[in-house]
C-alpha positions as semicolon CSV with decimal commas, in nm:
position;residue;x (nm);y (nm);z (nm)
1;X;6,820;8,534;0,537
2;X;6,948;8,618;0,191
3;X;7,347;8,687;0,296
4;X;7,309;8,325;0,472
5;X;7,497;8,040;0,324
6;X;7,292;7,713;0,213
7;X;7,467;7,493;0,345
8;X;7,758;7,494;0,638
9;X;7,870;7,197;0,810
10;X;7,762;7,365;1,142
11;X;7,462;7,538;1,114
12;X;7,575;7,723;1,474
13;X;7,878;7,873;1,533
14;X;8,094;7,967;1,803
15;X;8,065;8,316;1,871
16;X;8,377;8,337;2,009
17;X;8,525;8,701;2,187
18;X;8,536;9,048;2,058
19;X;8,831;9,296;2,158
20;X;9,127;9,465;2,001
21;X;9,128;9,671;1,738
22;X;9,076;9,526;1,391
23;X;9,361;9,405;1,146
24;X;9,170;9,318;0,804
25;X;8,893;9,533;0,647
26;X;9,010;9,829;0,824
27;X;9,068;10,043;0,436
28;X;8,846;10,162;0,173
29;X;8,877;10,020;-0,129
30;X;8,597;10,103;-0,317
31;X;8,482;10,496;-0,326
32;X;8,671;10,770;-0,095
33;X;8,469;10,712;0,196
34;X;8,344;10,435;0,467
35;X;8,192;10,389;0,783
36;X;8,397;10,303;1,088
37;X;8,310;10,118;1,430
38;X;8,407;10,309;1,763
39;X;8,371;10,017;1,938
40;X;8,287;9,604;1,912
41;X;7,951;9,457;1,874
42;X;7,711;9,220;1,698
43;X;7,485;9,287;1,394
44;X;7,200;9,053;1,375
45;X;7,093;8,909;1,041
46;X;6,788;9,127;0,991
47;X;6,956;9,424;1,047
48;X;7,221;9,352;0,765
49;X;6,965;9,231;0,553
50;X;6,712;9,527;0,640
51;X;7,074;9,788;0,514
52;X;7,087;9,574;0,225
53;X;6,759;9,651;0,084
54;X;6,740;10,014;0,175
55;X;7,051;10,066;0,020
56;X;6,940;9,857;-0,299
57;X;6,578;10,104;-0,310
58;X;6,821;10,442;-0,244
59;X;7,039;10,319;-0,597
60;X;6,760;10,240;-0,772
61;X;6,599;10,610;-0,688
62;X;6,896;10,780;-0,807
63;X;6,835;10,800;-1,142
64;X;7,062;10,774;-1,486
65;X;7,285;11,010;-1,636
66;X;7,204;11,045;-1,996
67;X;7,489;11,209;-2,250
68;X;7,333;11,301;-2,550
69;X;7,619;11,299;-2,825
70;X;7,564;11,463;-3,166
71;X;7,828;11,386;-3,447
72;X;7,816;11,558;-3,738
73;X;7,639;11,316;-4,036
74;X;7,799;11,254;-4,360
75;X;7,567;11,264;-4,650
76;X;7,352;10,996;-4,758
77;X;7,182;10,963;-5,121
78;X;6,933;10,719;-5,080
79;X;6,781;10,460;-5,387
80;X;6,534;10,669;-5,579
81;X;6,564;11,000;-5,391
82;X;6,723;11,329;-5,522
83;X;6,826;11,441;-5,122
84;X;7,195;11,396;-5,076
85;X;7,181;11,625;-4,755
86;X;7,254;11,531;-4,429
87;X;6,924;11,688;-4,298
88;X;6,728;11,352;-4,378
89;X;6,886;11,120;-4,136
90;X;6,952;11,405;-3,856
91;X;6,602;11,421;-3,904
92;X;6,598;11,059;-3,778
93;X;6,741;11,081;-3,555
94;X;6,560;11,375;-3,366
95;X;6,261;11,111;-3,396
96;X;6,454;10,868;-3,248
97;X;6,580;11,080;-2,956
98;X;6,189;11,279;-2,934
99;X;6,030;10,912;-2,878
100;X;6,317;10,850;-2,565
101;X;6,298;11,124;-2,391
102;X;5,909;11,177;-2,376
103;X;5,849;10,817;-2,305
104;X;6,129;10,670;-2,135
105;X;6,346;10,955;-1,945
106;X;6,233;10,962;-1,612
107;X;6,210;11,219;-1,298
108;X;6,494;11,160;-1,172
109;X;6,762;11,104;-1,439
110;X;6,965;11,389;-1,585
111;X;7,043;11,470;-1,918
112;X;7,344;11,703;-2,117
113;X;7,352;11,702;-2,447
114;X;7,670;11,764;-2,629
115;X;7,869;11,773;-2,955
116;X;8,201;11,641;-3,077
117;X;8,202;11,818;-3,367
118;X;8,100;12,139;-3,516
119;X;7,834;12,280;-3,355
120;X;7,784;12,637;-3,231
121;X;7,718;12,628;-2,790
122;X;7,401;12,781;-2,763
123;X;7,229;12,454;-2,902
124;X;7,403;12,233;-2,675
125;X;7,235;12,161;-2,325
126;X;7,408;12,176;-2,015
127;X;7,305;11,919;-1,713
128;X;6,900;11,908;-1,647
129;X;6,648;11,684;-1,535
130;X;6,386;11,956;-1,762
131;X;6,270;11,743;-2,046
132;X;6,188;12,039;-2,269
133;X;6,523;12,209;-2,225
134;X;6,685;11,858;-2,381
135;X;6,385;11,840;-2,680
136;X;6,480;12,205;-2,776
137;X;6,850;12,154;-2,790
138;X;6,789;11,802;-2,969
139;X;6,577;12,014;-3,213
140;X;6,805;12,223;-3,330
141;X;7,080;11,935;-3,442
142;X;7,095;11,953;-3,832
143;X;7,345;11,723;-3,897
144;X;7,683;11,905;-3,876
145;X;7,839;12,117;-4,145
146;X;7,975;11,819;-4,452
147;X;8,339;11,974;-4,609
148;X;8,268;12,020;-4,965
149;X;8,474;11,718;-5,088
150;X;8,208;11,481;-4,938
151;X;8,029;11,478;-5,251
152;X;7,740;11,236;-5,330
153;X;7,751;10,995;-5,547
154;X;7,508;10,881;-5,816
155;X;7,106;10,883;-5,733
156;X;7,115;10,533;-5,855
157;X;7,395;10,393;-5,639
158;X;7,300;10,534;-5,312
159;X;7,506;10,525;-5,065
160;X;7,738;10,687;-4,829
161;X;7,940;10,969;-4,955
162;X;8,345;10,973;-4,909
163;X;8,431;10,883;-4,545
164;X;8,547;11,137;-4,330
165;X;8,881;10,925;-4,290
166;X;8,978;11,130;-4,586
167;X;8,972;11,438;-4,345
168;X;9,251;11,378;-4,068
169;X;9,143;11,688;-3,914
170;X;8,778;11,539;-3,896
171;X;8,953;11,244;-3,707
172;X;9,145;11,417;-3,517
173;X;8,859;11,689;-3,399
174;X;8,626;11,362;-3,316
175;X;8,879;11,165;-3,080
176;X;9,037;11,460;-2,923
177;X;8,671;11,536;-2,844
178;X;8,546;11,221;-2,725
179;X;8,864;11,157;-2,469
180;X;8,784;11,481;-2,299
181;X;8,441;11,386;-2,243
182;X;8,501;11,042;-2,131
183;X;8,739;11,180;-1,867
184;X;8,519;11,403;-1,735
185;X;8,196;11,163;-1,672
186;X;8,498;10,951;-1,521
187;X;8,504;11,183;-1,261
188;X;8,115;11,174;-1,203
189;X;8,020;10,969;-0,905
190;X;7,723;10,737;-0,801
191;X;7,487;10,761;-1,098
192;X;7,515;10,475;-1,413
193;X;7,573;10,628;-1,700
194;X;7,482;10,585;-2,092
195;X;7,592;10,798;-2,345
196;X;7,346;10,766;-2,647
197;X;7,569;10,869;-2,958
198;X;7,449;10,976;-3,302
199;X;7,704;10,874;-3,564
200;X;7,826;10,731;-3,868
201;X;8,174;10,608;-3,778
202;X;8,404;10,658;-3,496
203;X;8,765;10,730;-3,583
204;X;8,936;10,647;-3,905
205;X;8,756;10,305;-4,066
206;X;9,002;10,227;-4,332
207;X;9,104;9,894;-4,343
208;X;9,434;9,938;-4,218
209;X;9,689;9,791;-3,960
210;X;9,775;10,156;-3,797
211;X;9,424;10,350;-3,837
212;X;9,264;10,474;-3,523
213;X;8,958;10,228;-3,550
214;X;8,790;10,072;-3,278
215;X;8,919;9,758;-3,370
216;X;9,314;9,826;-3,368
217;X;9,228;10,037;-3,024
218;X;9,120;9,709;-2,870
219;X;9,400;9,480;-2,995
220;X;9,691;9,682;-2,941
221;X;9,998;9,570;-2,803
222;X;10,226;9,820;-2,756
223;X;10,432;10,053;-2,984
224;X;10,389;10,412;-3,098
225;X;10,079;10,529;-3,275
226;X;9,939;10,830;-3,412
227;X;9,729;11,110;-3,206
228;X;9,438;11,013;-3,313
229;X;9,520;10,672;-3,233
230;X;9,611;10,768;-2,862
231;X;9,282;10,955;-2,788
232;X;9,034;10,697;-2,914
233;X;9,256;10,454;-2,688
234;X;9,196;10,699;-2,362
235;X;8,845;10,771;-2,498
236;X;8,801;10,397;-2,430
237;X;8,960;10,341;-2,167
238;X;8,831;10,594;-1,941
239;X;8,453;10,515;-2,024
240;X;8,545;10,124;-1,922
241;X;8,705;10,287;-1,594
242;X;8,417;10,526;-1,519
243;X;8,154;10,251;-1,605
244;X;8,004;10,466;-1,928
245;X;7,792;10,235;-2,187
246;X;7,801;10,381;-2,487
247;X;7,468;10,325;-2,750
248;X;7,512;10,390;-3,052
249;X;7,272;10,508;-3,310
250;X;7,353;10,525;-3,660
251;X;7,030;10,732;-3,838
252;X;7,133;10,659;-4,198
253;X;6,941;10,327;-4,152
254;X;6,968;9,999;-4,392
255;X;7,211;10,038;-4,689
256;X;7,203;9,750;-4,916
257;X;7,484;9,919;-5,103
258;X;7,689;9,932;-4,776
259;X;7,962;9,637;-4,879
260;X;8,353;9,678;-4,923
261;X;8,615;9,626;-4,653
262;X;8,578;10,038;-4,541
263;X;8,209;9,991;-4,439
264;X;8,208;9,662;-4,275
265;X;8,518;9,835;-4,072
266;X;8,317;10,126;-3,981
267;X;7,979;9,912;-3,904
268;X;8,180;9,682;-3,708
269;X;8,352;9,949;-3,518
270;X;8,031;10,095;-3,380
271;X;7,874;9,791;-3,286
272;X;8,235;9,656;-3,139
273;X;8,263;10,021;-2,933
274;X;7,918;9,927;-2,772
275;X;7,934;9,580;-2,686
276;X;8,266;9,622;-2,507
277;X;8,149;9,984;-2,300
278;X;7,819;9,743;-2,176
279;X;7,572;9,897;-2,463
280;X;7,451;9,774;-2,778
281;X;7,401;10,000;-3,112
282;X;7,180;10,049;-3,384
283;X;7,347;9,983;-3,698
284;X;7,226;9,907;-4,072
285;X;6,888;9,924;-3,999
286;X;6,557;10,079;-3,997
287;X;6,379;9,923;-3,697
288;X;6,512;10,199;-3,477
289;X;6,204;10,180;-3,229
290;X;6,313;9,777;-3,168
291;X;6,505;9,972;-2,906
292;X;6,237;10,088;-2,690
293;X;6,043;9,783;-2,688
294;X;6,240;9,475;-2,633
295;X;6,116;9,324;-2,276
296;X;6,466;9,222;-2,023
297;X;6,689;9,475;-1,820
298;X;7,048;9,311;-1,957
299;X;7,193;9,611;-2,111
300;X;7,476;9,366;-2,251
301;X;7,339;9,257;-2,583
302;X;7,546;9,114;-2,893
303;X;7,504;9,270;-3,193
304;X;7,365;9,088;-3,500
305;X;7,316;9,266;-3,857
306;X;7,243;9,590;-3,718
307;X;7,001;9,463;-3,431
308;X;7,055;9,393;-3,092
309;X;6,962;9,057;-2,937
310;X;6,633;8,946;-2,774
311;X;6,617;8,988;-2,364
312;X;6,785;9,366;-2,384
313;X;6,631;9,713;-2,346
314;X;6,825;10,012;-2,421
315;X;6,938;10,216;-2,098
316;X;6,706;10,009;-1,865
């Protein structure tokens, strides 16, 4: 029998006498509710073991909860190409999000997809298990609306335009939006669930002691902070709490340009938000179907220059 122990210094035990009413194990801990006994008995091995696997099949059956998150893309100019709009990587990542859902969303996982930033509500989706309702609202994300101050810079540099740290409203907009939807898939019961989220940075990346980065989120010791600051923090926490892995997919791709303190911040920050939520992310590079096809089920994979490590599969 699997719940069995190896080894036991007497392989049969006394079975001793059964009255009273119980005095440990009598709460729930875990969930809000729980079976009770009306009276004292014995379970046999098989039978425990027999609950164990049905129970094991019934979880496995339930499906995934997929959260779609759209972010709006700053503008990219890449090496040798006259597009500075953000339409060429939210292209991307429609691709990337057309190849998951056809080939790897299943019957009986549900999908929402959502925005955290500017986006009008009739292209969002609300909860379905209907792949073609989530295709046509991933279809009609165009990147977001860039302020007019985001700028690209020279053909021949490439690069990302200004960072959106330069916008504290931007900030502010993202975090207060990503606490509120943390706390609410908090409150969802019973299914696993992996928010796939298609971004550039997350919170303010500037290489500083009090931004709201990832980073000073996660080694914070007390003392006041800004808003921002705050809601990243509860953003965090509450998808730890409500087990939410977050995989993150950054469609700008490789950028060999993509060097100074600001962008390793705001590369590291992605990769550091998914490796300590459960997920991995997709970062500085352009092998963005790697994370269909690696072979595994260990959703907790490091993070190496932009790939994730060997023996993982995204949302398996």
């Amino acid at each position: 029998m699997a719940l069995m122990p190896k080894r036991v210094k007497h392989r049969k035990s006394q079975r001793g006498r059964i009255k009273g009413n119980a005095t440990r194990g009598q709460r729930v801990v875990f969930g809000e509710f729980g079976l009770q006994a009306v009276e004292g008995g014995w379970v046999s091995a098989q039978t425990i073991e027999a609950g164990r696997i049905a129970a094991t099949q019934y979880i496995r059956g339930e499906g995934r909860l997929y959260v779609i998150v759209f972010d709006e893309l700053k503008p990219v100019k890449q090496i040798g190409s006259d597009d500075s709009s953000s339409g060429g990587i939210a292209l991307k990542a429609r691709q990337f999000l057309h190849t998951f859902i056809e080939q790897h969303f299943e019957a009986n996982d549900i999908g929402i997809v959502v925005s955290v930033g500017r986006a009008r509500a009739t292209d969002m989706q609300d909860f379905t298990s209907s792949r073609r309702l989530l295709l046509r609202a991933i279809d009609s994300f165009s990147g977001g609306f860039p302020s007019i101050d985001q700028a690209p810079g020279d053909a021949s540099s490439g690069g990302f335009a200004p960072s959106s740290t330069g916008d504290p409203f931007a900030v502010r907009q993202q975090t207060r939006a990503l606490r509120d939807l943390m706390e609410s898939l908090e409150r969802i019961q019973g299914r696993r669930k992996a928010v796939i989220y298609i971004t550039n940075e997350v919170g303010d990346s500037t290489f500083s002691a009090g931004a709201a980065s990832v980073w000073n989120v996660i080694d914070y010791r007390g003392g006041v902070r800004s808003i921002e600051f705050d809601d990243l923090r509860a953003a965090m926490t509450a998808a730890m709490r409500g087990g939410v892995a977050f995989y993150v997919f950054d469609p700008a791709g490789a950028d060999p340009l993509a060097t100074g303190g600001n962008e390793l911040e705001r590369m590291s920050g992605l990769r550091k938000l998914s490796a300590a939520t459960g997920g991995f992310a997709i970062v500085n590079s352009n092998g963005f179907t790697q994370a269909f096809t690696r072979p595994g089920d260990n959703t907790k994979a490091s993070i190496s220059h932009g790939s994730a490590a060997s023996g993982s599969k995204l949302l398996a």
